[in-house]
py3Dmol code that shows the C-alpha trace and the ligand (Angstrom):
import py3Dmol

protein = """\
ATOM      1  CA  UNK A   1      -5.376  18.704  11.160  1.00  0.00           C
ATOM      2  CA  UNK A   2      -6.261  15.294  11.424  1.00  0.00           C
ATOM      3  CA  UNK A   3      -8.312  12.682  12.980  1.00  0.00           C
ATOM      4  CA  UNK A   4      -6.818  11.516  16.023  1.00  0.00           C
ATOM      5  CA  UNK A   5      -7.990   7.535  15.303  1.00  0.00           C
ATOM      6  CA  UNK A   6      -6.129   7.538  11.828  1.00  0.00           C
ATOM      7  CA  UNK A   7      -2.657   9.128  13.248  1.00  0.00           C
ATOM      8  CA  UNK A   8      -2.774   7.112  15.787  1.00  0.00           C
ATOM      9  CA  UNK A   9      -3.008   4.162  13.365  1.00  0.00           C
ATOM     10  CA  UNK A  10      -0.689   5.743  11.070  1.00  0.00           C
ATOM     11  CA  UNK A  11       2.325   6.225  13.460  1.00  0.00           C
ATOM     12  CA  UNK A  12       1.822   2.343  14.038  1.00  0.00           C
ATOM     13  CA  UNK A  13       0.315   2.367  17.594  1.00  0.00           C
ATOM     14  CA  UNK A  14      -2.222  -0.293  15.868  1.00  0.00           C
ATOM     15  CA  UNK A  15      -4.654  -1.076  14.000  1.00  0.00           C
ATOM     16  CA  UNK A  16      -7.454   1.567  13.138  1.00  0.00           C
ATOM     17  CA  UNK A  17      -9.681  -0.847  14.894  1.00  0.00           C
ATOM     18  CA  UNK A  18      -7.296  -1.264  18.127  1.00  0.00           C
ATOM     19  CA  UNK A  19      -6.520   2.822  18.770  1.00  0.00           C
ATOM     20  CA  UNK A  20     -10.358   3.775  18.238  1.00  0.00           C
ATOM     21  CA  UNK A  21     -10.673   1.270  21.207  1.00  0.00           C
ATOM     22  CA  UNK A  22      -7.479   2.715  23.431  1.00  0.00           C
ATOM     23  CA  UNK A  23      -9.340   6.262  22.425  1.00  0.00           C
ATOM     24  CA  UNK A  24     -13.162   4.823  23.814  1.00  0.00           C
ATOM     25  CA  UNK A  25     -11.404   3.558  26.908  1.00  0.00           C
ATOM     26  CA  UNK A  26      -9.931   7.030  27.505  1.00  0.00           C
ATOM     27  CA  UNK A  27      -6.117   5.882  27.529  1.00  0.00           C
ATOM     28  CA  UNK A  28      -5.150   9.052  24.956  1.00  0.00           C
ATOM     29  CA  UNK A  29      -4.329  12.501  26.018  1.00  0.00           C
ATOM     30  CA  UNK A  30      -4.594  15.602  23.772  1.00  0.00           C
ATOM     31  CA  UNK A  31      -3.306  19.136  25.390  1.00  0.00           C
ATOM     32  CA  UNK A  32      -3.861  17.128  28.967  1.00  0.00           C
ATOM     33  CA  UNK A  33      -7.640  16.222  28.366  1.00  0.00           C
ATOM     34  CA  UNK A  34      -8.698  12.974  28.164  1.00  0.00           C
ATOM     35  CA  UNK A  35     -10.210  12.541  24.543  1.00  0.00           C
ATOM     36  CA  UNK A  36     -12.747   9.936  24.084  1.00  0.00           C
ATOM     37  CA  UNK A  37     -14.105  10.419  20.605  1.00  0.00           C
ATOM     38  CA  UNK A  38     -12.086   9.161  17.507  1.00  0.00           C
ATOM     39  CA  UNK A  39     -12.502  11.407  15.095  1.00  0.00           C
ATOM     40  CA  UNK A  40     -11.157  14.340  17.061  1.00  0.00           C
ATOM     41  CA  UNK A  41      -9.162  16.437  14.803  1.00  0.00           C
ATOM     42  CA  UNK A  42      -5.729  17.127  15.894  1.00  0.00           C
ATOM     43  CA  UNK A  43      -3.204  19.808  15.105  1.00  0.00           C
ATOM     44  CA  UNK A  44      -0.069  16.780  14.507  1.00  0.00           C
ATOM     45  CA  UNK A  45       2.771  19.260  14.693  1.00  0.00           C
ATOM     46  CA  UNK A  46       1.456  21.290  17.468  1.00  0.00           C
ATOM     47  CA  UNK A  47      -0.690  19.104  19.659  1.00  0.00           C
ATOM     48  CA  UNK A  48       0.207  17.158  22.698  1.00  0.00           C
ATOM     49  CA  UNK A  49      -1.133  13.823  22.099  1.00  0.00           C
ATOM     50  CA  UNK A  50      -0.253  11.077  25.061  1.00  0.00           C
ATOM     51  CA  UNK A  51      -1.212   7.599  24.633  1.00  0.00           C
ATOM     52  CA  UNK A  52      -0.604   5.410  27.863  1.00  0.00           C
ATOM     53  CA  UNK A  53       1.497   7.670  29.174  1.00  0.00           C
ATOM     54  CA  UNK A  54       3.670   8.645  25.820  1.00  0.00           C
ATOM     55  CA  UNK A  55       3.981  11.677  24.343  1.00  0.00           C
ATOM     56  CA  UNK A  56       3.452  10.741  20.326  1.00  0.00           C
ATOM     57  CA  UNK A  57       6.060  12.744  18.236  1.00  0.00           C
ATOM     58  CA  UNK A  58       5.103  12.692  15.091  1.00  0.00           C
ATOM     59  CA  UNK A  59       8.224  13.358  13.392  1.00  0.00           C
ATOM     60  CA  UNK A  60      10.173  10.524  15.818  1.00  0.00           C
ATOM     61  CA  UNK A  61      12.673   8.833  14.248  1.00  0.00           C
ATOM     62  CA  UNK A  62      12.480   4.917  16.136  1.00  0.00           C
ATOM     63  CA  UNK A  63      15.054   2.467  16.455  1.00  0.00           C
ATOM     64  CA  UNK A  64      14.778  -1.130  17.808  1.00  0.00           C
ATOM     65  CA  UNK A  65      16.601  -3.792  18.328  1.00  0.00           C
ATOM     66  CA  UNK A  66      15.527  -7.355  16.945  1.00  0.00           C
ATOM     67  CA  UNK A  67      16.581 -10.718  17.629  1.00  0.00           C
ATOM     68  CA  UNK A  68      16.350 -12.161  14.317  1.00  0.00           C
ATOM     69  CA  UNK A  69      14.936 -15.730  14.469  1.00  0.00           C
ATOM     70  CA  UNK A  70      16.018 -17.889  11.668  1.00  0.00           C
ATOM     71  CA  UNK A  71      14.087 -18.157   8.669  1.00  0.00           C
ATOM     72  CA  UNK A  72      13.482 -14.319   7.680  1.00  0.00           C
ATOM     73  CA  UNK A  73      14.942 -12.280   5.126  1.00  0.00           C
ATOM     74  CA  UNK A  74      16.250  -8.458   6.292  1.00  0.00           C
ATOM     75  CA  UNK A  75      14.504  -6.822   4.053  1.00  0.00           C
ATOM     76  CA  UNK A  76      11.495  -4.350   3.593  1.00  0.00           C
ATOM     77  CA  UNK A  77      10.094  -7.044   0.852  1.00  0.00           C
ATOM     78  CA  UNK A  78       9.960 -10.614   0.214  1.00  0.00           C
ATOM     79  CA  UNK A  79       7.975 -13.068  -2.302  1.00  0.00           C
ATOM     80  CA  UNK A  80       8.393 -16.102  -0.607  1.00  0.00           C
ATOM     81  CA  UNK A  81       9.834 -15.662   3.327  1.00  0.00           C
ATOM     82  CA  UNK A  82       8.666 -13.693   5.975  1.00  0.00           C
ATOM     83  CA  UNK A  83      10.941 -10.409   6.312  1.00  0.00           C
ATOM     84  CA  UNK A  84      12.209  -9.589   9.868  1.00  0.00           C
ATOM     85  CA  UNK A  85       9.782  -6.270   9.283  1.00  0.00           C
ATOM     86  CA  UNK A  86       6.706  -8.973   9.850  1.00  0.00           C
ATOM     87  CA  UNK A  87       8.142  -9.274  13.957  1.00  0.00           C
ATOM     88  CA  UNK A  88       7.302  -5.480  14.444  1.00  0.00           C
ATOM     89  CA  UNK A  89       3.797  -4.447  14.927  1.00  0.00           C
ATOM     90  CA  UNK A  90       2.588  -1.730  12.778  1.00  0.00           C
ATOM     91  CA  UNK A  91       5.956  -1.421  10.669  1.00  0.00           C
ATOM     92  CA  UNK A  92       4.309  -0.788   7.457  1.00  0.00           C
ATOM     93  CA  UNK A  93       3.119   3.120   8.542  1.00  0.00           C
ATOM     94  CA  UNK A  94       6.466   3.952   9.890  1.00  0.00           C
ATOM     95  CA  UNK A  95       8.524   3.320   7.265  1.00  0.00           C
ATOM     96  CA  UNK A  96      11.097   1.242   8.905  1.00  0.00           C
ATOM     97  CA  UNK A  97      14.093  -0.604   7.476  1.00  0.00           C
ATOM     98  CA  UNK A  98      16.317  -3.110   8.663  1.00  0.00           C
ATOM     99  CA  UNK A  99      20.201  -1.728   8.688  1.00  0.00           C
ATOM    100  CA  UNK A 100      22.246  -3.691   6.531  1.00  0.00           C
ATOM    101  CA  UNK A 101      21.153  -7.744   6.242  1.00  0.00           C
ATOM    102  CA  UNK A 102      22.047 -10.837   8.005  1.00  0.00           C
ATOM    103  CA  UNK A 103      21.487 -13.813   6.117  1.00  0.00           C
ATOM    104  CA  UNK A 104      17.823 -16.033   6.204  1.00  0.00           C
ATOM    105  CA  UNK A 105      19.917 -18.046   8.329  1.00  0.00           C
ATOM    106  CA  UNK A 106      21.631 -15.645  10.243  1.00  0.00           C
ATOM    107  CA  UNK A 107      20.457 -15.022  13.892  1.00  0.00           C
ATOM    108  CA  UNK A 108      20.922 -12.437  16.613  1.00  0.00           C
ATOM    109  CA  UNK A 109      21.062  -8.587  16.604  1.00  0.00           C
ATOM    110  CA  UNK A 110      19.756  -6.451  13.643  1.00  0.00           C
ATOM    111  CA  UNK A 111      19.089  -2.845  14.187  1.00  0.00           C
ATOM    112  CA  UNK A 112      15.470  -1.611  12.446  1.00  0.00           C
ATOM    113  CA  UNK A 113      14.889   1.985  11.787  1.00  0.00           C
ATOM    114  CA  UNK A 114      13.079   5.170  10.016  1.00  0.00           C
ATOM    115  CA  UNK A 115      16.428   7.114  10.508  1.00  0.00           C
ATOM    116  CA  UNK A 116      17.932   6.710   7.069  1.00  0.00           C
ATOM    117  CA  UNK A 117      20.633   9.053   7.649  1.00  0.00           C
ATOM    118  CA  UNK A 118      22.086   7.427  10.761  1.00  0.00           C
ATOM    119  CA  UNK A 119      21.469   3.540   8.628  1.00  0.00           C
ATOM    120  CA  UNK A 120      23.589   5.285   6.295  1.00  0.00           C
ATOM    121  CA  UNK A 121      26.671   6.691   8.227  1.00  0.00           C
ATOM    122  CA  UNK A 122      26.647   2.571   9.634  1.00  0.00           C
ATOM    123  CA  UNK A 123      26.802   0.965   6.780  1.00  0.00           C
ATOM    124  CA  UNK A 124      29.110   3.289   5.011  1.00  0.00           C
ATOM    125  CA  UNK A 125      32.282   0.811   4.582  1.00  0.00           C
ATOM    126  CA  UNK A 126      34.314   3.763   5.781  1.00  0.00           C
ATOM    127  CA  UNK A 127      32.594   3.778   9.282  1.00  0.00           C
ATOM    128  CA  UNK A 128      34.326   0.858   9.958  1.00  0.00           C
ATOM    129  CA  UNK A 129      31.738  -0.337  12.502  1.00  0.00           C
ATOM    130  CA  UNK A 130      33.107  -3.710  14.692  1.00  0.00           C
ATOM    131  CA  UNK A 131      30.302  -6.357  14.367  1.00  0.00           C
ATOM    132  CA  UNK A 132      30.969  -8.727  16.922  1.00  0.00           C
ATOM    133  CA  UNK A 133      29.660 -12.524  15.876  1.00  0.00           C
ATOM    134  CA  UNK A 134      29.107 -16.027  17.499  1.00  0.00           C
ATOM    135  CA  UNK A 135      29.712 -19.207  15.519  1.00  0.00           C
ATOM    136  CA  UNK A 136      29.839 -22.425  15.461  1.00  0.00           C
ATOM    137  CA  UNK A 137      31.971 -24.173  12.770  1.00  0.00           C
ATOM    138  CA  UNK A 138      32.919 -27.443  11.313  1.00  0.00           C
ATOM    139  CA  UNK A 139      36.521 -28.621  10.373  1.00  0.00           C
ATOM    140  CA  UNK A 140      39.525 -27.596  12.312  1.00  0.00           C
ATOM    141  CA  UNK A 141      41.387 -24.124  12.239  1.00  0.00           C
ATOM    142  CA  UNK A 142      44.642 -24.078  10.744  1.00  0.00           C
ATOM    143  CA  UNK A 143      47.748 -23.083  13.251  1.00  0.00           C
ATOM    144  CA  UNK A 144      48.096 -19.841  12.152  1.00  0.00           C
ATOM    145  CA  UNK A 145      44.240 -18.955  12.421  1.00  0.00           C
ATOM    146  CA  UNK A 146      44.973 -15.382  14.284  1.00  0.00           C
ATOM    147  CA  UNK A 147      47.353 -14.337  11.981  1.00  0.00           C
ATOM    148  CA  UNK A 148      45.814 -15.017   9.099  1.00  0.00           C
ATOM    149  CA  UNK A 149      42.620 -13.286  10.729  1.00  0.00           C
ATOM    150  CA  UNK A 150      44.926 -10.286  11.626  1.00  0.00           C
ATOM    151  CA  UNK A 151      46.329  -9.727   8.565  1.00  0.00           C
ATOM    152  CA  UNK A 152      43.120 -10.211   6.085  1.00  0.00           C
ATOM    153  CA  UNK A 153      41.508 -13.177   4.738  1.00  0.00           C
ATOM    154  CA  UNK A 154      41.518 -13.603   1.095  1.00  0.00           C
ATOM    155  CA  UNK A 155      37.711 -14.780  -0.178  1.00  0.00           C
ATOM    156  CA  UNK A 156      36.859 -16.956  -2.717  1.00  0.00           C
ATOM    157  CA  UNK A 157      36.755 -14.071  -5.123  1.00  0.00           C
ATOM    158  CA  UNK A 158      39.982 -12.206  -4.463  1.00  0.00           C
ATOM    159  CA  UNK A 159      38.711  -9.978  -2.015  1.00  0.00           C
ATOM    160  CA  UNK A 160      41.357  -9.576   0.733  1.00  0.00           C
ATOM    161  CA  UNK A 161      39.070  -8.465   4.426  1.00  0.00           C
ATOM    162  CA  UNK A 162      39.967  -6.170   6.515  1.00  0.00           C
ATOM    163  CA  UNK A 163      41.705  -7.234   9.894  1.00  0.00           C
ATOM    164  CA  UNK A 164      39.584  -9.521  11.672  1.00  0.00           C
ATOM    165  CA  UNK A 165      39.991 -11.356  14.811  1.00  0.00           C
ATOM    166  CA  UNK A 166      38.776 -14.397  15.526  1.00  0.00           C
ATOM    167  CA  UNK A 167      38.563 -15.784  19.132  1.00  0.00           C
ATOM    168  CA  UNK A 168      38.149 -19.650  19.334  1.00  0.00           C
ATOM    169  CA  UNK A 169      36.480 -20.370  22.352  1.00  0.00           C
ATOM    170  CA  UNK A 170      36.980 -24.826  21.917  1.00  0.00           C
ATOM    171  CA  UNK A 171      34.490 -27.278  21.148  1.00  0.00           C
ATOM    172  CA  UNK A 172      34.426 -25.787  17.857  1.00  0.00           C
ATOM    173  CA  UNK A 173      32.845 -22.613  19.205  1.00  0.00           C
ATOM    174  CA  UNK A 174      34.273 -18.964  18.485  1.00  0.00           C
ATOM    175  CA  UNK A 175      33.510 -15.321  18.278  1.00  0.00           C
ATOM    176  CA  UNK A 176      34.224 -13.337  15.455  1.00  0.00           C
ATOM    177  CA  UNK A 177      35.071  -9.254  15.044  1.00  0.00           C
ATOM    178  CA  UNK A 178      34.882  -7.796  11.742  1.00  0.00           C
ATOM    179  CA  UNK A 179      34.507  -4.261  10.579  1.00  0.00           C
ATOM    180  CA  UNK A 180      32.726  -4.580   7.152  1.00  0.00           C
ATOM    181  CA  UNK A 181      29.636  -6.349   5.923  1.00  0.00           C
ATOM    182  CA  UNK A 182      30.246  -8.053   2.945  1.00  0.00           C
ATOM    183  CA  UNK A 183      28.068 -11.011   1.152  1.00  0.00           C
ATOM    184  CA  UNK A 184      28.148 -14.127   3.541  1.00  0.00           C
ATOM    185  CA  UNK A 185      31.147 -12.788   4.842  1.00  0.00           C
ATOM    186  CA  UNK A 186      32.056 -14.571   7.994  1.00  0.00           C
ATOM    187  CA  UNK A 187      30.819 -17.757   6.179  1.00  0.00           C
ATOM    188  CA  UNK A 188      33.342 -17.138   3.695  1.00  0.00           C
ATOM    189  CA  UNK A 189      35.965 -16.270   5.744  1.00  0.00           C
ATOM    190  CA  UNK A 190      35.798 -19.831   7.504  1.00  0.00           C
ATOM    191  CA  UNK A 191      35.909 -21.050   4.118  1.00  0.00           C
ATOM    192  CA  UNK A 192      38.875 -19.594   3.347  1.00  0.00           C
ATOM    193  CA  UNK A 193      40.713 -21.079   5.853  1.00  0.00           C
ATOM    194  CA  UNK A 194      38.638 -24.422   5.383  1.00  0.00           C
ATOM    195  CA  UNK A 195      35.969 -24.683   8.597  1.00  0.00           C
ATOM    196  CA  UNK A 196      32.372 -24.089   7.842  1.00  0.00           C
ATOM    197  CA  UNK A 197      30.315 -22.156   9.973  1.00  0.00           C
ATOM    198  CA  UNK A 198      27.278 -24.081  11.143  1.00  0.00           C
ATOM    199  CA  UNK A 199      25.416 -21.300  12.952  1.00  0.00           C
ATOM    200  CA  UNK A 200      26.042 -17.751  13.177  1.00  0.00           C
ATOM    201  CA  UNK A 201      24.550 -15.418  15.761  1.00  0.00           C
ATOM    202  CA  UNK A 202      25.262 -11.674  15.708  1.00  0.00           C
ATOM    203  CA  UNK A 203      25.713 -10.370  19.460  1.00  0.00           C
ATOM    204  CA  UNK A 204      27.258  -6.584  18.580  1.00  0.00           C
ATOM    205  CA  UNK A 205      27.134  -3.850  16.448  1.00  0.00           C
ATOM    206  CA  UNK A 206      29.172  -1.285  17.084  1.00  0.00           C
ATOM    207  CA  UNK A 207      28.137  -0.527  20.856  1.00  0.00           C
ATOM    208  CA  UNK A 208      24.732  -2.569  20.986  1.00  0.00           C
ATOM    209  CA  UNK A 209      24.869  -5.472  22.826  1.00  0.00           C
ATOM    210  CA  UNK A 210      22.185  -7.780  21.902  1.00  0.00           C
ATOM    211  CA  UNK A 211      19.704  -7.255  24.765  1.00  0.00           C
ATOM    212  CA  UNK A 212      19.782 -10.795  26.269  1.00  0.00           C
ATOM    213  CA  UNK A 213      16.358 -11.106  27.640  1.00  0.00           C
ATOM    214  CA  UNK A 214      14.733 -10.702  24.107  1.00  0.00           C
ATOM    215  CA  UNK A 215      14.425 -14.241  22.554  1.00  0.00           C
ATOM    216  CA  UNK A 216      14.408 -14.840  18.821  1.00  0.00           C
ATOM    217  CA  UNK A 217      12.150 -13.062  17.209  1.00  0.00           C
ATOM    218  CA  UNK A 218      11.318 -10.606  20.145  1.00  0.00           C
ATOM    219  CA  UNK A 219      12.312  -6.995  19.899  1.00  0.00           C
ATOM    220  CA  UNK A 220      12.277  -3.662  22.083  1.00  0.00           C
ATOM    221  CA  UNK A 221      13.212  -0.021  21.438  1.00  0.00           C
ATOM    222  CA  UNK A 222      16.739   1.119  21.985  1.00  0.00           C
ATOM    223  CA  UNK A 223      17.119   2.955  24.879  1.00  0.00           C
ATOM    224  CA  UNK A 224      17.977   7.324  24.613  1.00  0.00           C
ATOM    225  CA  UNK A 225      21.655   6.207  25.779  1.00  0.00           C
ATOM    226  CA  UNK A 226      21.803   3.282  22.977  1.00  0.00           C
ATOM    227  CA  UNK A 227      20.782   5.640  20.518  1.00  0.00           C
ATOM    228  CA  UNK A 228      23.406   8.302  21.229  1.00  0.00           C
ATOM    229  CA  UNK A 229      25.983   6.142  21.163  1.00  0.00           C
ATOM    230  CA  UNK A 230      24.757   5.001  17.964  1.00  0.00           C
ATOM    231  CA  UNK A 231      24.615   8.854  16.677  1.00  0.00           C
ATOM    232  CA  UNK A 232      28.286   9.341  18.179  1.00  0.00           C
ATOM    233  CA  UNK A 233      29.376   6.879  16.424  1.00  0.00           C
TER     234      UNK A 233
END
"""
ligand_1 = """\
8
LIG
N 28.390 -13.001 7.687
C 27.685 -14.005 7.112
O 28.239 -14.891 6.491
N 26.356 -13.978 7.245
C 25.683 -13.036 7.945
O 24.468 -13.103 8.051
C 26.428 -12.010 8.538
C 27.789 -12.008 8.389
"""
view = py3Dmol.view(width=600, height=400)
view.addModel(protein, "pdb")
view.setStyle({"model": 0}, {"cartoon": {"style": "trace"}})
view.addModel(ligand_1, "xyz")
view.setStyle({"model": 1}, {"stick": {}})
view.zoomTo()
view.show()
């Protein structure tokens, strides 16, 4: 058992201070009844609880989509830079994660989770997951840009990618389909065959499409069908 005000607050609905006031103004359900004191005790595995109209599972795994602004490091940690975690309220109780990293200057889709099983069949480099990138570069593309793509760029350390295609869209614009997540890697790709890549913007991962009404820095939860593709994956 436990008060209803501090799992609440724990699951990341908000601050202690914000759900005792959802709980005064009679917004939360337990069993069906309106509850209106905060330190009701609740059963959190077999209790009902609703809160504006949504059942709380306590054991619910969340995933969300963020458009990462530039600026903010992917991780769960960071002495100096905001982390992309800072963009979602109440992160800190719900253990969430970004899956894999884009770069501080990196925008565009990152997925952010509690399901560390599912972050791990992505980012295992055998999954093989197509994340889908637009760029903007400096320098001009050698002739044989698609073929070289195709068949693997070699890196600056020796490291020959995986077939990649790049699609130059003119105006020194393109989009960019890899199926791995190395270090810098697009950046370093361009480098290889001697353009620079002045802004990068993920728009896929695997079958999430960067939802196009979120702007930088805005996220929402992924959707039962998004998720399941994920999980299908
Ligand atoms: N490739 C890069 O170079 N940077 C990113 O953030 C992602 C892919």
């Amino acid at each position: 058992m436990m008060r209803l005000d501090k799992m609440l607050a724990h699951l990341g609905y908000g601050s202690r201070k914000e759900v005792k006031e959802y709980i005064r103004k009679g917004y939360v359900l337990v069993n069906g009844e309106v509850i209106t004191n905060d330190d009701f005790k609740v059963d959190e595995i077999n209790d009902e609880v609703v809160i504006a109209q949504e059942v709380v599972n306590y054991e619910t795994n969340i995933y969300i989509m963020l458009n990462k602004p530039d600026g903010y490091i992917s991780s769960t940690y960071d002495n100096n830079d905001p982390i992309v975690l800072d963009l979602i309220d109440g992160y800190e109780k719900r253990g969430l994660f970004p899956v894999g990293r884009l770069d501080k200057d990196t925008v565009g889709l990152l997925l952010i989770t509690n399901d560390g099983k599912l972050a791990h069949k992505l980012l295992a480099p055998k999954s093989h997951v197509d994340k889908k990138y637009y760029l903007k570069y400096s320098g001009t593309l050698p002739n044989d840009y698609e073929k070289r793509f195709f068949e693997g760029i070699i890196l600056d350390d020796g490291y020959k990618c995986m077939s990649a295609k790049l699609i130059d869209l003119g105006n020194n614009e393109a989009y960019i389909i890899i199926k791995e997540g190395k270090y810098h890697q697009v950046k370093r790709m361009l480098e290889a065959i001697g353009a620079n890549v002045t802004y990068l913007k993920r728009v896929e991962f695997g079958p999430i499409k960067l939802d196009n009404t979120l702007k930088e820095g805005q996220y929402r939860f992924l959707t039962e069908d998004e998720i399941n593709e994920l999980k299908s994956l």
